[in-house]
Structures are given as C-alpha cells and as structure tokens.
PDB file of N, CA, C and O in Angstrom, chain B, residues numbered from 101:
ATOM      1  N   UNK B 101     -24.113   2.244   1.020  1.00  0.00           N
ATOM      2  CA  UNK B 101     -23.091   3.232   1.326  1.00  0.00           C
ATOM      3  C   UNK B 101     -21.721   2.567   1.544  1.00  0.00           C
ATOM      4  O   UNK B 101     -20.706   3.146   1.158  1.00  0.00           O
ATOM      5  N   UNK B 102     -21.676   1.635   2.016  1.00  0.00           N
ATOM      6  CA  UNK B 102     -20.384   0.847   2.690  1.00  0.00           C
ATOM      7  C   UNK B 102     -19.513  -0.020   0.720  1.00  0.00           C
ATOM      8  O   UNK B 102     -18.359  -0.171   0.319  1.00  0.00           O
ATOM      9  N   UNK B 103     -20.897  -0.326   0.124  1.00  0.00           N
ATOM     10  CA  UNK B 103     -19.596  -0.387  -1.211  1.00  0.00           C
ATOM     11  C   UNK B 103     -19.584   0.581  -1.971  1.00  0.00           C
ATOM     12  O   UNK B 103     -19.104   0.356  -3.082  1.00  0.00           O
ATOM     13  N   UNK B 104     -20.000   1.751  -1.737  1.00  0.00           N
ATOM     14  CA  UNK B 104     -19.065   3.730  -1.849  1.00  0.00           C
ATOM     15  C   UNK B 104     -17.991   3.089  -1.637  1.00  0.00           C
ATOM     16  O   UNK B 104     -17.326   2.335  -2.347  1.00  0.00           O
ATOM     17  N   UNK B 105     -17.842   3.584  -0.226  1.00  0.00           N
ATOM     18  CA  UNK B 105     -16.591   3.524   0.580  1.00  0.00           C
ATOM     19  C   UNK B 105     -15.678   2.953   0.305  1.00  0.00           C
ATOM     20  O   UNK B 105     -14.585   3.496   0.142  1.00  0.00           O
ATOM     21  N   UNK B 106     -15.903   1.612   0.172  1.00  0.00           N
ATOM     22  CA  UNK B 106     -15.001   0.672  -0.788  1.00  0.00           C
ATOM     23  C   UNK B 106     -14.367   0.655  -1.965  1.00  0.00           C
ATOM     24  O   UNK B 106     -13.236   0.190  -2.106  1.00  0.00           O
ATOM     25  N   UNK B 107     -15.036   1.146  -2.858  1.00  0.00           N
ATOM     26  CA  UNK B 107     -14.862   1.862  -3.894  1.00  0.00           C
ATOM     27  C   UNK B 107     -14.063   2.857  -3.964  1.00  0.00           C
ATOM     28  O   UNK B 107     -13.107   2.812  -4.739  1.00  0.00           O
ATOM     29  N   UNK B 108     -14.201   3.492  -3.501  1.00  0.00           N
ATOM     30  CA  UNK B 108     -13.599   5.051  -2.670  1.00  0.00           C
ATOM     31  C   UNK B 108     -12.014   4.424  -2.440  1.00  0.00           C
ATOM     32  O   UNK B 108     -10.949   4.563  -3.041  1.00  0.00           O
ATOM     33  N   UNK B 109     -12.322   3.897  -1.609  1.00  0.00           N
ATOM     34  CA  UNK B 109     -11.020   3.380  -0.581  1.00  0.00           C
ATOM     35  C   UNK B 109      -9.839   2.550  -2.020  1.00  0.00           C
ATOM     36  O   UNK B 109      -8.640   2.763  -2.197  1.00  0.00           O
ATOM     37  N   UNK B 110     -10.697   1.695  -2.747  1.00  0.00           N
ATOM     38  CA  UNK B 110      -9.935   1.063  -3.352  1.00  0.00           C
ATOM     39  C   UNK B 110      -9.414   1.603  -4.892  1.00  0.00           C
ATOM     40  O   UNK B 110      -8.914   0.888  -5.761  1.00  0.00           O
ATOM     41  N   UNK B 111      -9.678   3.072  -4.976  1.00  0.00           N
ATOM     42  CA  UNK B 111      -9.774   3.577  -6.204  1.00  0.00           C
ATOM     43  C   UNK B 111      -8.271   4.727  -5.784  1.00  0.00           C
ATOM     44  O   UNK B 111      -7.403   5.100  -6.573  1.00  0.00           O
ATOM     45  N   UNK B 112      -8.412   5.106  -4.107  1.00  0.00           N
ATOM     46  CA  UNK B 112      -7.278   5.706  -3.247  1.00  0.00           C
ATOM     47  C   UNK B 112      -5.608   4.687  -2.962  1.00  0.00           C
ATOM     48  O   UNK B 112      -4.424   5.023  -2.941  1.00  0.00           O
ATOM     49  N   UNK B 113      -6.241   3.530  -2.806  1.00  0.00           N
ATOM     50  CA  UNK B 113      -5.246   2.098  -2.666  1.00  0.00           C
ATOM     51  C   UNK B 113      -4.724   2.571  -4.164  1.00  0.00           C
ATOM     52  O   UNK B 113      -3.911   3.483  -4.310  1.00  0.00           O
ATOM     53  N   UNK B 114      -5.234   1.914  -5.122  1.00  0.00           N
ATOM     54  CA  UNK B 114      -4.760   1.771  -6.471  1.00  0.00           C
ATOM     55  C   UNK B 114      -3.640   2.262  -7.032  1.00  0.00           C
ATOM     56  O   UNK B 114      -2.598   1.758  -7.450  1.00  0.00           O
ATOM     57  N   UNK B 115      -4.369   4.096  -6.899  1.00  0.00           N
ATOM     58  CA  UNK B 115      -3.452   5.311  -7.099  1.00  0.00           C
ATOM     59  C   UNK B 115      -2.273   5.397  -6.188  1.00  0.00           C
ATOM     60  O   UNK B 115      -1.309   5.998  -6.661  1.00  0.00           O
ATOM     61  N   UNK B 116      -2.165   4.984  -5.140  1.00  0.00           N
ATOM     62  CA  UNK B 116      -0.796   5.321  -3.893  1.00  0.00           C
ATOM     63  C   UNK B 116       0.094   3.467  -4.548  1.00  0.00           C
ATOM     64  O   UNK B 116       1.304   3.243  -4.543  1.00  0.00           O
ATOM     65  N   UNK B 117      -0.597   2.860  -4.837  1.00  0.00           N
ATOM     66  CA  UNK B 117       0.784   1.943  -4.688  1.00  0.00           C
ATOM     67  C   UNK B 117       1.265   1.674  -6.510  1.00  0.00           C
ATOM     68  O   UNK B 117       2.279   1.120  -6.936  1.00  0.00           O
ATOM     69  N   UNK B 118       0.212   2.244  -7.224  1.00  0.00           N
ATOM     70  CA  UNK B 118       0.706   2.494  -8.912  1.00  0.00           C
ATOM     71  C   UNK B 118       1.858   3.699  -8.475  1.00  0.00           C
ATOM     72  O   UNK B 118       2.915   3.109  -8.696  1.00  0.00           O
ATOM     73  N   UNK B 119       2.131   4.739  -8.095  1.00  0.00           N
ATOM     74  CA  UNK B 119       2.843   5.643  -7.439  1.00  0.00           C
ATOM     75  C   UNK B 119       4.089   4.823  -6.561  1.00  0.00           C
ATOM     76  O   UNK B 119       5.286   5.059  -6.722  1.00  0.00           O
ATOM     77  N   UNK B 120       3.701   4.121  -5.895  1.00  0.00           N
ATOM     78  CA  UNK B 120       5.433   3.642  -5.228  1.00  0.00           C
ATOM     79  C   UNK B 120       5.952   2.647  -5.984  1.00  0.00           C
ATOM     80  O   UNK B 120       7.056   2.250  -5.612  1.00  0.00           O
ATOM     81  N   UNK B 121       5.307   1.937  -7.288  1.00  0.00           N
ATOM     82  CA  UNK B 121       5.464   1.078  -8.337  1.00  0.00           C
ATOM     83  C   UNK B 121       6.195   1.900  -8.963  1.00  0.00           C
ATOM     84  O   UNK B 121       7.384   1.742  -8.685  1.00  0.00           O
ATOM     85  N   UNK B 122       5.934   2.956  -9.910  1.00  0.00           N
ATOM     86  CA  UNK B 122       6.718   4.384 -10.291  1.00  0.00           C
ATOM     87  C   UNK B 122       7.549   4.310  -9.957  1.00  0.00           C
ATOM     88  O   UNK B 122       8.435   3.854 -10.681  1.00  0.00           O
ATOM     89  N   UNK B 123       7.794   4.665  -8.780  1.00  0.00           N
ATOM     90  CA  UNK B 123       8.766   5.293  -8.019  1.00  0.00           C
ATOM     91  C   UNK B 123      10.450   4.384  -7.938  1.00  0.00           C
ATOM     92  O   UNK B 123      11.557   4.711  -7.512  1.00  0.00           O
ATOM     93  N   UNK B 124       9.865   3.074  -8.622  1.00  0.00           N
ATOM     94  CA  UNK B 124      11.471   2.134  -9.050  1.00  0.00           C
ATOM     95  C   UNK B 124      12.280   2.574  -9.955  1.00  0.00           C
ATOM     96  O   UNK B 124      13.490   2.777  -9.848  1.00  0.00           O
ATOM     97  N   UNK B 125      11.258   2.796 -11.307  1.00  0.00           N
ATOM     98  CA  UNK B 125      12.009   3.505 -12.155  1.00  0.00           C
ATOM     99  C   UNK B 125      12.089   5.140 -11.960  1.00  0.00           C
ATOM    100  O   UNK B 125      11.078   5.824 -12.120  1.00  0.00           O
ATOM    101  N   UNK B 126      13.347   5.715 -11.607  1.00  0.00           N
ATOM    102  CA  UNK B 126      13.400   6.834 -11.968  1.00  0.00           C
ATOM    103  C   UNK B 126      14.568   7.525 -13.001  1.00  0.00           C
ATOM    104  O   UNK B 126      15.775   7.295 -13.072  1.00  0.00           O
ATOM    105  N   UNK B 127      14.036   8.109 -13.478  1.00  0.00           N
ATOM    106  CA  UNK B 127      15.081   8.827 -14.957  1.00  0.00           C
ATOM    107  C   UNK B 127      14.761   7.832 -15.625  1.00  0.00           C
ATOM    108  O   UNK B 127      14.812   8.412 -16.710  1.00  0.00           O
ATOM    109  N   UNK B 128      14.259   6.062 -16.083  1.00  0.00           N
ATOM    110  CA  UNK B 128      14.394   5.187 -16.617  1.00  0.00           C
ATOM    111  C   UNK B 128      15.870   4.250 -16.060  1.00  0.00           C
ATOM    112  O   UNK B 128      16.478   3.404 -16.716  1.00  0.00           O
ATOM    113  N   UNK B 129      16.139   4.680 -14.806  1.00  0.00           N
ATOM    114  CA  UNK B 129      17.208   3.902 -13.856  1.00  0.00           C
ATOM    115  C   UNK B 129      16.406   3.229 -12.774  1.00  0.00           C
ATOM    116  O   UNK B 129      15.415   3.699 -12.215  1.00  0.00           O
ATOM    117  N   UNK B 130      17.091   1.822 -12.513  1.00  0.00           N
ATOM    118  CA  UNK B 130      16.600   1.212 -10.954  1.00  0.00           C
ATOM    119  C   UNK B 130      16.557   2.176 -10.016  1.00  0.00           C
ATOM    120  O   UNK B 130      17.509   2.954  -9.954  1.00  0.00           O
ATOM    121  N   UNK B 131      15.823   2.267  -9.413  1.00  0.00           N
ATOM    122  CA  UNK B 131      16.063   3.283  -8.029  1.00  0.00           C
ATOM    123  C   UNK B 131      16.047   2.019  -7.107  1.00  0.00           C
ATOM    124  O   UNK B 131      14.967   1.507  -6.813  1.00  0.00           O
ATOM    125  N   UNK B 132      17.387   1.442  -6.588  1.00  0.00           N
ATOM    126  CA  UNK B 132      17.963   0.600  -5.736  1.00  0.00           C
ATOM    127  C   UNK B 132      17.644   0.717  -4.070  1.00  0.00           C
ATOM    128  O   UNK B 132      17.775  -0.138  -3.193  1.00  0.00           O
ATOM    129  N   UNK B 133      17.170   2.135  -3.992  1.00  0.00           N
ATOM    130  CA  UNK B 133      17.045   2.514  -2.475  1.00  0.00           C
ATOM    131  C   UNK B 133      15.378   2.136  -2.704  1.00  0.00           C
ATOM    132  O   UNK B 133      14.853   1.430  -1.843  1.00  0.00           O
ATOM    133  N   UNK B 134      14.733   2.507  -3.613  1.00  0.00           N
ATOM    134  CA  UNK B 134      13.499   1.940  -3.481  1.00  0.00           C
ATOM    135  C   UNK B 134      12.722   1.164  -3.339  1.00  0.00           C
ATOM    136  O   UNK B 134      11.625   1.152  -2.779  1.00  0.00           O
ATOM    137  N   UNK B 135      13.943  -0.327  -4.460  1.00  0.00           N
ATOM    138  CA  UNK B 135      13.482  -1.757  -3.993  1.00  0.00           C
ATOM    139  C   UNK B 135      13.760  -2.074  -2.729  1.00  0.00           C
ATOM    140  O   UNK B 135      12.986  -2.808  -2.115  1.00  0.00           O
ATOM    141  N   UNK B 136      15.217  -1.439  -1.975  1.00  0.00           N
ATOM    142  CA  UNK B 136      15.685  -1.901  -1.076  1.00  0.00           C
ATOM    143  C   UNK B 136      14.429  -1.586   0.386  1.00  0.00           C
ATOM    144  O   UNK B 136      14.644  -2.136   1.466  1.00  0.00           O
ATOM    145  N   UNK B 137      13.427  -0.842   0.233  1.00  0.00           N
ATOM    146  CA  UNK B 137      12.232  -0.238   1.221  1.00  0.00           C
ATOM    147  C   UNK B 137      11.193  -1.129   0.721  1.00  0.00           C
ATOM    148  O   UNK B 137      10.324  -1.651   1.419  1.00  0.00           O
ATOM    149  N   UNK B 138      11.341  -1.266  -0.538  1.00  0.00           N
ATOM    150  CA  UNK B 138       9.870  -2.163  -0.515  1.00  0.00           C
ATOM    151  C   UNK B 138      10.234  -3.195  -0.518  1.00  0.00           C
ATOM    152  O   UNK B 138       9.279  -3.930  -0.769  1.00  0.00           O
ATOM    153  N   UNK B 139      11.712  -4.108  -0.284  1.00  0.00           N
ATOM    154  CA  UNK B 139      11.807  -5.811   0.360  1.00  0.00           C
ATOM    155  C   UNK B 139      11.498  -5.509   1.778  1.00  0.00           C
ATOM    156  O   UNK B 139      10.783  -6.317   2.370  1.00  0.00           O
ATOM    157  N   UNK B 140      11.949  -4.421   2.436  1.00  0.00           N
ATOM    158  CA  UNK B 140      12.122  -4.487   3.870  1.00  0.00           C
ATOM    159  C   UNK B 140      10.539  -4.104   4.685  1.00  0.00           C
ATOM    160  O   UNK B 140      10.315  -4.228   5.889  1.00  0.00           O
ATOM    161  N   UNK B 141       9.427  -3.541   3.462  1.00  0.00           N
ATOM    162  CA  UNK B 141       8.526  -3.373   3.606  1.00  0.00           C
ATOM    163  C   UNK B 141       7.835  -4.224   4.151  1.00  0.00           C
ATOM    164  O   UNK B 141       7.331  -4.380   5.263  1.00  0.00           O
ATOM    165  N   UNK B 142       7.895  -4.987   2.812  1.00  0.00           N
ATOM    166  CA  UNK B 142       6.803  -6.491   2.162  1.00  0.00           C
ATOM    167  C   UNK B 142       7.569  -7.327   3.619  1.00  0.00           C
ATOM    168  O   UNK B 142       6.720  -7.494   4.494  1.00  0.00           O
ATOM    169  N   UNK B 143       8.971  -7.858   4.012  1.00  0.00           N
ATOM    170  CA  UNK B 143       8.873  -8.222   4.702  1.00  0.00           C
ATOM    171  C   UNK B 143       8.482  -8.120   6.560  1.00  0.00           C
ATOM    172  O   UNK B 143       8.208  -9.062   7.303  1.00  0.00           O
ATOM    173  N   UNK B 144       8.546  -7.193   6.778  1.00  0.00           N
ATOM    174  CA  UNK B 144       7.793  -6.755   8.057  1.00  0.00           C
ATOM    175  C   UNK B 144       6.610  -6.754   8.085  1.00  0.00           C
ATOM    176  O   UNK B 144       6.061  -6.697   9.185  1.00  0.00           O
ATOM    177  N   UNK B 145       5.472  -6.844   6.337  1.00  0.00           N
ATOM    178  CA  UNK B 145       4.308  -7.003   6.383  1.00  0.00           C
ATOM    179  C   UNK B 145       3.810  -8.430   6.817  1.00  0.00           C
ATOM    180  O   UNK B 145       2.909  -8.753   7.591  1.00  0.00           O
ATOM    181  N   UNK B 146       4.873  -9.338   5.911  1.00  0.00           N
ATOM    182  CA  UNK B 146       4.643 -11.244   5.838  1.00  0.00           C
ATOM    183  C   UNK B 146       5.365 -11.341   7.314  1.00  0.00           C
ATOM    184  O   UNK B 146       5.293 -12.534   7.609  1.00  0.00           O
ATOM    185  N   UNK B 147       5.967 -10.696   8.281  1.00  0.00           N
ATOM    186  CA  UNK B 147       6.309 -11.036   9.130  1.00  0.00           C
ATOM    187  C   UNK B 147       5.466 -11.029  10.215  1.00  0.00           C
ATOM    188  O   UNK B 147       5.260 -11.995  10.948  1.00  0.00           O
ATOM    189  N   UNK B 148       4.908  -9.779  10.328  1.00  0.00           N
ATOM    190  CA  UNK B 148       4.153  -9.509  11.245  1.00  0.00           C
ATOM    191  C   UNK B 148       2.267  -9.865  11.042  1.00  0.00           C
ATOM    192  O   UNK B 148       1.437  -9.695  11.935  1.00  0.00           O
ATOM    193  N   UNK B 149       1.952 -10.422   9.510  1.00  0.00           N
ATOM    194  CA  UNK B 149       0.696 -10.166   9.246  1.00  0.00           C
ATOM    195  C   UNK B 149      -0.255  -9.244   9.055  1.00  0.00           C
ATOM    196  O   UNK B 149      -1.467  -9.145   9.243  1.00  0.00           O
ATOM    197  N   UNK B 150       0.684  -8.551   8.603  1.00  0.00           N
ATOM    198  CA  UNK B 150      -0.237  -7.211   8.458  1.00  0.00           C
ATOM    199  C   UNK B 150      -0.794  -7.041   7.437  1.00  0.00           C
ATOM    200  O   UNK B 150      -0.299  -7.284   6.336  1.00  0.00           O
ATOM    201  N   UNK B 151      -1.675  -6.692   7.595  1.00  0.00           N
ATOM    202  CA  UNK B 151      -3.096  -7.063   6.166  1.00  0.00           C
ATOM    203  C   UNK B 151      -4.123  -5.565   5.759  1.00  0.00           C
ATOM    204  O   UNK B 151      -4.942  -5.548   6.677  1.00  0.00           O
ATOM    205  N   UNK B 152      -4.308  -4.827   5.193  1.00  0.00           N
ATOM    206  CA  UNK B 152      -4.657  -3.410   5.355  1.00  0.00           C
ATOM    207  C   UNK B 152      -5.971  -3.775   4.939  1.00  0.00           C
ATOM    208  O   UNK B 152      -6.920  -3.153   5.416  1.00  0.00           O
ATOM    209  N   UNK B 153      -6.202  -4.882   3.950  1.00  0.00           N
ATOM    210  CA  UNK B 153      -7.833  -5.304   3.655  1.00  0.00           C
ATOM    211  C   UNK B 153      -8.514  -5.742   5.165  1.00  0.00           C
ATOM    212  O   UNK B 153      -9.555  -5.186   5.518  1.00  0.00           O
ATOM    213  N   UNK B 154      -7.932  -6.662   5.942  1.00  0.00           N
ATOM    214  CA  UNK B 154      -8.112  -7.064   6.688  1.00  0.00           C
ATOM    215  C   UNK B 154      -8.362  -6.190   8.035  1.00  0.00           C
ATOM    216  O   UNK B 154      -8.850  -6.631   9.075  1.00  0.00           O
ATOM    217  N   UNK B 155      -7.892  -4.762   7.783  1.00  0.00           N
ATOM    218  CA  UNK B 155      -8.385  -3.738   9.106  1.00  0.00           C
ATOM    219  C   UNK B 155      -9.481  -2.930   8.599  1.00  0.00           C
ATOM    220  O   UNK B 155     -10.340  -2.284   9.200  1.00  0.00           O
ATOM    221  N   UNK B 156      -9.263  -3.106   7.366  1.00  0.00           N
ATOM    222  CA  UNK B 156     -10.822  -2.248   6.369  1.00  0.00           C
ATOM    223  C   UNK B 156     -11.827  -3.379   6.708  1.00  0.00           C
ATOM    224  O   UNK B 156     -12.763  -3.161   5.939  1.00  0.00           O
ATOM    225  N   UNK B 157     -12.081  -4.293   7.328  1.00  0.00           N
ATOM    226  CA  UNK B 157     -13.248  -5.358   7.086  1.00  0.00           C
ATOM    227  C   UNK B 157     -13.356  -5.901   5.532  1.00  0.00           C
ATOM    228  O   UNK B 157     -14.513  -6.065   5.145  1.00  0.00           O
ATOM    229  N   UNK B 158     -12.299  -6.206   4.579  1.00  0.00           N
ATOM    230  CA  UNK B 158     -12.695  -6.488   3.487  1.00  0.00           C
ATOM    231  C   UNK B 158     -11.995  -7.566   3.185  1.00  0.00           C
ATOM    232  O   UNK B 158     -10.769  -7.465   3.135  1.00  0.00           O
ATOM    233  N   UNK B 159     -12.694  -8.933   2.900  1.00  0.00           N
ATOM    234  CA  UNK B 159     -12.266 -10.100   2.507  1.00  0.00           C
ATOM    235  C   UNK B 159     -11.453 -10.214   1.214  1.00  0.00           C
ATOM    236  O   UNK B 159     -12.233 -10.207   0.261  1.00  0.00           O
ATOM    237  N   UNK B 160     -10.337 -10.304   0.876  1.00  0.00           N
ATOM    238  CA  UNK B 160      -9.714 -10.624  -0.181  1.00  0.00           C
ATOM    239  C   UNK B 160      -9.801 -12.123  -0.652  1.00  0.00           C
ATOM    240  O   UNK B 160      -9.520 -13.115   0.022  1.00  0.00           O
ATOM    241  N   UNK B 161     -10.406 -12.064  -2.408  1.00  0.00           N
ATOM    242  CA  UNK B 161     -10.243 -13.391  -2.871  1.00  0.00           C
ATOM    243  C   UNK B 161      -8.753 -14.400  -2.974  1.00  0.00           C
ATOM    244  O   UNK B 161      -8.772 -15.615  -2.776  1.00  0.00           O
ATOM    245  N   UNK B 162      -7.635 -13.693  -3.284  1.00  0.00           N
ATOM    246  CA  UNK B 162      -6.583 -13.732  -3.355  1.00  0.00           C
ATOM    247  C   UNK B 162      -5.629 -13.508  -1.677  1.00  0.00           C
ATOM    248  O   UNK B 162      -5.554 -12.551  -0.905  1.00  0.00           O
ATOM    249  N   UNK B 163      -5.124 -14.674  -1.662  1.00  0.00           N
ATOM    250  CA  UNK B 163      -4.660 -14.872  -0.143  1.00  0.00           C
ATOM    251  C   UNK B 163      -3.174 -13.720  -0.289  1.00  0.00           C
ATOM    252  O   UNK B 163      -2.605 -14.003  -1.344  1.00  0.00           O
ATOM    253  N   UNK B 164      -2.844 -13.199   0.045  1.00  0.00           N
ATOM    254  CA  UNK B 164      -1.615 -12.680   0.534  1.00  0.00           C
ATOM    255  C   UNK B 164      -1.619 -10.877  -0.271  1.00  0.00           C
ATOM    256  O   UNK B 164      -0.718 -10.057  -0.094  1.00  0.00           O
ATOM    257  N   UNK B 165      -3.028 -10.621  -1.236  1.00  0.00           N
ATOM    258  CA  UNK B 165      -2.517  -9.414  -1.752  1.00  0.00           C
ATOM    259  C   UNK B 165      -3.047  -8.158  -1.130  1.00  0.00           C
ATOM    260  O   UNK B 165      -2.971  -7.098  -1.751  1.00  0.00           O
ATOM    261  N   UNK B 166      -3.668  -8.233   0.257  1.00  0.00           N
ATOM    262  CA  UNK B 166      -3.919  -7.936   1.001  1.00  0.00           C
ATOM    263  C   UNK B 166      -2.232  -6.941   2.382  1.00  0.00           C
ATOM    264  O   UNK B 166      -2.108  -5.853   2.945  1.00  0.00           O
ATOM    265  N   UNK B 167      -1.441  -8.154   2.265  1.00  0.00           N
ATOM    266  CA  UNK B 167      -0.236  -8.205   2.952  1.00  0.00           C
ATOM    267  C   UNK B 167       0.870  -7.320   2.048  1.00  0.00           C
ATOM    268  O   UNK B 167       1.762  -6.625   2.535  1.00  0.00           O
ATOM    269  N   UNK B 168       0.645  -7.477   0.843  1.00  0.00           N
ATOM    270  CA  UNK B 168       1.828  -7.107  -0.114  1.00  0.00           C
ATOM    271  C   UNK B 168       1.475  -5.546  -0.351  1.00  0.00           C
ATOM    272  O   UNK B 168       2.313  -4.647  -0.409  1.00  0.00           O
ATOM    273  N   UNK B 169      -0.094  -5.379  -0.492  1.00  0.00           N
ATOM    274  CA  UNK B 169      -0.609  -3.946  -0.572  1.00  0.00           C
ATOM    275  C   UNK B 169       0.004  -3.053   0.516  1.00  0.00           C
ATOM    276  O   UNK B 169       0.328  -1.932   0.124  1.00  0.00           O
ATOM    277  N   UNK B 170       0.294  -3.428   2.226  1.00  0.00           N
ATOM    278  CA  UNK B 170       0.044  -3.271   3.322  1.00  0.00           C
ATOM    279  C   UNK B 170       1.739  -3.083   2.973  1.00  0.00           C
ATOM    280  O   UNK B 170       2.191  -1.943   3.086  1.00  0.00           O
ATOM    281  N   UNK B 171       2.466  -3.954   2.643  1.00  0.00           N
ATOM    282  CA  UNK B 171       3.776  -4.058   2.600  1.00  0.00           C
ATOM    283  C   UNK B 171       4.684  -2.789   1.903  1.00  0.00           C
ATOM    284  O   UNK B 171       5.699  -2.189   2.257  1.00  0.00           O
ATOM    285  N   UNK B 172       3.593  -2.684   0.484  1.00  0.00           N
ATOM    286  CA  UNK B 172       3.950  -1.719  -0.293  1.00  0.00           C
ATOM    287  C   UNK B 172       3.881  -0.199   0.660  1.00  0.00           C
ATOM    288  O   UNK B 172       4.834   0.566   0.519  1.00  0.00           O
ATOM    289  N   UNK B 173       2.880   0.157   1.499  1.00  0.00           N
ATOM    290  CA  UNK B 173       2.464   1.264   1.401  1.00  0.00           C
ATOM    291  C   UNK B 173       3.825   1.197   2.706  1.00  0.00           C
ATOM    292  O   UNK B 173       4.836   1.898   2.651  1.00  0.00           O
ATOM    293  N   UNK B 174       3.620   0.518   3.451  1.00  0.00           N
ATOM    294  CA  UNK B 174       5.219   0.470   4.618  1.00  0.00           C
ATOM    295  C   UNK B 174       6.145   0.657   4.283  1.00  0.00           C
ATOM    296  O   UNK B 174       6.865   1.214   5.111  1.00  0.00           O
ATOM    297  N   UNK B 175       6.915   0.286   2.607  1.00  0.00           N
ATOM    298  CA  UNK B 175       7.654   0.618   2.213  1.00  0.00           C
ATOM    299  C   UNK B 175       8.384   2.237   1.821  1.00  0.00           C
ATOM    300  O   UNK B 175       9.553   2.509   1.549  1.00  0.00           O
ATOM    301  N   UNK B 176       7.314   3.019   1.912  1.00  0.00           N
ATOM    302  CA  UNK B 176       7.389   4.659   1.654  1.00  0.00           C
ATOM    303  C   UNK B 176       7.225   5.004   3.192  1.00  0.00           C
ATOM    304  O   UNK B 176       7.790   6.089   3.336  1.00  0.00           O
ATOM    305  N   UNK B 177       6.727   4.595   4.371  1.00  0.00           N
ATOM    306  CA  UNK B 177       7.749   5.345   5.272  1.00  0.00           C
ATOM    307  C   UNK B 177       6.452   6.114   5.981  1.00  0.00           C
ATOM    308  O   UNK B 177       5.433   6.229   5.301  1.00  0.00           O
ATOM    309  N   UNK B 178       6.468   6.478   6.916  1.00  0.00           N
ATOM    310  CA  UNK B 178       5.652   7.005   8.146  1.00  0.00           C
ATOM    311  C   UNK B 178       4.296   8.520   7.605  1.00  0.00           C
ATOM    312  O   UNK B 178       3.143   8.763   7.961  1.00  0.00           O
ATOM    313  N   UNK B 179       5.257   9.180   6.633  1.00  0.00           N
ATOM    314  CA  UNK B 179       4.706  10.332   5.730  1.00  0.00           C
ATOM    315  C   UNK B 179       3.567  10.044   4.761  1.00  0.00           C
ATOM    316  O   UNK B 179       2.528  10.647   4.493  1.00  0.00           O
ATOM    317  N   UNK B 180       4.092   8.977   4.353  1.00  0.00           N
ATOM    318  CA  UNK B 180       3.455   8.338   2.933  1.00  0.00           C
ATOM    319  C   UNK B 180       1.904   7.460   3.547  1.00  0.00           C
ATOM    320  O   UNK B 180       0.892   7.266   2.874  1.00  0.00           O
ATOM    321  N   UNK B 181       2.096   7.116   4.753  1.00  0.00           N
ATOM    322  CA  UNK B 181       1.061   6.197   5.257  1.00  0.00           C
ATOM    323  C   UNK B 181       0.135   7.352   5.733  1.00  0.00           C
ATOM    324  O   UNK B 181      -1.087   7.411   5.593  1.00  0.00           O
ATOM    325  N   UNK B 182       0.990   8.295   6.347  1.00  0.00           N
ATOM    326  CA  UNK B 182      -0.067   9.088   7.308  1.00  0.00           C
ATOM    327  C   UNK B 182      -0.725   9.815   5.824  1.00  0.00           C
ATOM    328  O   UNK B 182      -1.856   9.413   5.549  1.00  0.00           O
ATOM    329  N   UNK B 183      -0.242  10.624   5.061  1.00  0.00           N
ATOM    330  CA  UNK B 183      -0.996  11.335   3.454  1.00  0.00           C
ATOM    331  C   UNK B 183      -1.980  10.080   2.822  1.00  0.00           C
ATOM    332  O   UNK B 183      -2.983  10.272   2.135  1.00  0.00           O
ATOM    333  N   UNK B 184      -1.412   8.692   3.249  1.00  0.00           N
ATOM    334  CA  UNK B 184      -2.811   7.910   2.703  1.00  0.00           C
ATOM    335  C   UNK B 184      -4.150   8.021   3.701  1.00  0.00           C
ATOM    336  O   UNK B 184      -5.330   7.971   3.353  1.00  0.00           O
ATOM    337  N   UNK B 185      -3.653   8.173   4.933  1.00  0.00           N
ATOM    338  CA  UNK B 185      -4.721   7.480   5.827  1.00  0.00           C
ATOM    339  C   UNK B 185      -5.563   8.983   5.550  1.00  0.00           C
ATOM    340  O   UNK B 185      -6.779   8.910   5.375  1.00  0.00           O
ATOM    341  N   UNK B 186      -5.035  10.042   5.523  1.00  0.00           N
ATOM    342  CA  UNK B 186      -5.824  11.656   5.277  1.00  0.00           C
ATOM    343  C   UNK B 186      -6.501  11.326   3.786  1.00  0.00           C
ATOM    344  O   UNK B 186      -7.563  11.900   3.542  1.00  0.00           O
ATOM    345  N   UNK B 187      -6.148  10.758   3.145  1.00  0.00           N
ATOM    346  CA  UNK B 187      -7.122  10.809   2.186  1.00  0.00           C
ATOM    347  C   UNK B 187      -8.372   9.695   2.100  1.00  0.00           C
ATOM    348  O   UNK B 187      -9.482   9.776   1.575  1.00  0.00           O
ATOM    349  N   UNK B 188      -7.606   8.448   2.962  1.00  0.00           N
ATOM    350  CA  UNK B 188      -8.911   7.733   3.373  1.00  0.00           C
ATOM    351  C   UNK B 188     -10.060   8.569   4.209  1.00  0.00           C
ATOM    352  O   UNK B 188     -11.229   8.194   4.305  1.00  0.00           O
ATOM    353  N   UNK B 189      -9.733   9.296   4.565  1.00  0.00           N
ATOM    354  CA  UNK B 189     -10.818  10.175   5.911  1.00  0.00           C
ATOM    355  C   UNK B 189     -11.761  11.136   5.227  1.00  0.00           C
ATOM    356  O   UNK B 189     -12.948  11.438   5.352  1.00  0.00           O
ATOM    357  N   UNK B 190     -10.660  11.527   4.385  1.00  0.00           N
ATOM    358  CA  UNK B 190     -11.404  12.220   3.264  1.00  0.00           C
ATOM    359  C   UNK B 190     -10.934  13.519   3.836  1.00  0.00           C
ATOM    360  O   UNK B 190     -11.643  14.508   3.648  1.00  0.00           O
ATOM    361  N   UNK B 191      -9.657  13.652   4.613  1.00  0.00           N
ATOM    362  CA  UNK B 191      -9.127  15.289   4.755  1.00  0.00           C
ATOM    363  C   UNK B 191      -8.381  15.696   3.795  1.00  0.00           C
ATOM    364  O   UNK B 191      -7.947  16.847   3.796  1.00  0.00           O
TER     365      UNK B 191
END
C-alpha cells in the first residue's frame, strides 16, 4: 500500500511543478515575476533545508532534488501549497 501512495503522491508532485514550470512562459513571454518567486523560492528551500521527500519518508537518489521540488512548490505561494497538500489527502 505505502508504494500506492507513493506513486500517488509522485504522479500529484509531477503534475503541480510541470504547472509552475509552465507558468514561466506565458503568451510565449518570460514571466519575470515568476522566475523572480521561484529564485526566492528555491532559495529559502537551500536555506532553510527544506526537503518535501524528506517529510514524505522518501529517500531521494539524487541529493538536492528533493529541496528544489520543495523550493518550486514555495515558489507559488501559501494557496498553491495548501491545493497541493488537499490533493495529497485526497480532498
């Protein structure tokens, strides 16, 4: 059941940060306010250590993409985290 979940979880990850990846280009223009949230993201993630694999119990092979995932989703802002964490729950 627990690599469901995982599965689950990482199929939900995928889709939300392919979506704030998007979200640079818009019209086929930089969206400048967007990179400018996801440097300030990524860095409060590498600052503070914040690791979103790492509160799921899930070992990442790859050292830091754990932090950058965590970084990305910080980058969209209090709304965007709480609509992920509801779909992790499965509400």
């Amino acid at each position: 059941m627990k690599e469901l979940l995982v599965l689950v979880t990482s199929a939900i990850l995928v889709e939300s940060l392919v979506e704030i990846l998007k979200s640079v280009f818009k019209d086929n223009k930089l969206n400048k306010a967007v990179i400018i949230s996801i440097i300030v993201g990524l860095l409060i993630a590498f600052t503070l250590d914040l690791d979103l694999f790492k509160l799921l119990n899930l070992q990442a092979k790859i050292d830091y993409v754990g932090i950058v995932a965590t970084g990305l989703i910080i980058s969209r802002g209090s709304n965007y985290a709480h609509e992920l964490l509801d779909k992790l729950k499965g509400e």
